[in-house]
PAGUKOL-746702 format. One record per residue (C-alpha): residue in three letters; x, y, z. Coordinates in steps of 0.001 Angstrom, whole numbers, plus 500000, padded with zeros to 6 digits. Layout:
REM residues N
ALAXYZ
...
//
This chain:
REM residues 75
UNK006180624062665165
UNK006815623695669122
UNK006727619528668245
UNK008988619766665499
UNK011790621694667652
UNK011208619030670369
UNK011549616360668275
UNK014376618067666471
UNK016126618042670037
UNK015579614428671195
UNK016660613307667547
UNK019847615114668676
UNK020339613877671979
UNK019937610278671095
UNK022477610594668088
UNK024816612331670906
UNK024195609602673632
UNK024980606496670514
UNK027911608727669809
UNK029034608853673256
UNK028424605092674125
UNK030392604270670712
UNK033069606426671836
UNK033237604832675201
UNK033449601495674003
UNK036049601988671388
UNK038040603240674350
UNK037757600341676195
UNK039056597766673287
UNK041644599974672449
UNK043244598641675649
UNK042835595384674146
UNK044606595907670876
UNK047491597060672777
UNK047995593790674658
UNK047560592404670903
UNK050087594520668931
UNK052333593915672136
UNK051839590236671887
UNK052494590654668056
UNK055491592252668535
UNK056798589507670823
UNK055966586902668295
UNK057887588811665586
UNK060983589809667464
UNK060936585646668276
UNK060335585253664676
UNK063388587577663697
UNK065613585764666198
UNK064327582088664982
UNK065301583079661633
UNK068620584396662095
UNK069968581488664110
UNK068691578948661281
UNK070479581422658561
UNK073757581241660754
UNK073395577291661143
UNK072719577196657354
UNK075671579227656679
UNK078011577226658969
UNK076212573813657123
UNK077089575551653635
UNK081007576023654402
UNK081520572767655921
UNK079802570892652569
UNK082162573270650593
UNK085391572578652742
UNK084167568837652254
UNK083867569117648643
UNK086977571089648070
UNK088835568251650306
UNK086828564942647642
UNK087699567300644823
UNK091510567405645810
UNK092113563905646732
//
């Protein structure tokens, strides 16, 4: 009975120290997905900003081809 408690015990020590180690190294890459998501977020505000000044170039390329066809369509 006295083995089975001890064995019981070191069972449960070794399942707290893998616990503790997996703990401890999820902690340490967490730091590391922060520089990611930062870096993500970088690359999508740059993204955002890419797209929006091709939209307003494609808008201002859209109303000159109009005013150009309203001006072949008139003369």
């Amino acid at each position: 009975m006295h083995e089975l408690i001890s064995t019981i015990q070191v069972l449960t020590a070794l399942i707290g120290a893998f616990a503790t180690f997996f703990a401890v190294l999820h902690k340490s890459h967490h730091e590391d997905y922060s520089d990611k998501f930062k870096t993500l977020q970088k690359e999508r505000d740059n993204l955002a900003e890419d797209y929006e000044n091709e939209r307003k170039k494609r808008k201002e390329l859209e109303d000159k081809y109009e005013k150009l066809k309203k001006k072949l369509e008139n003369t």
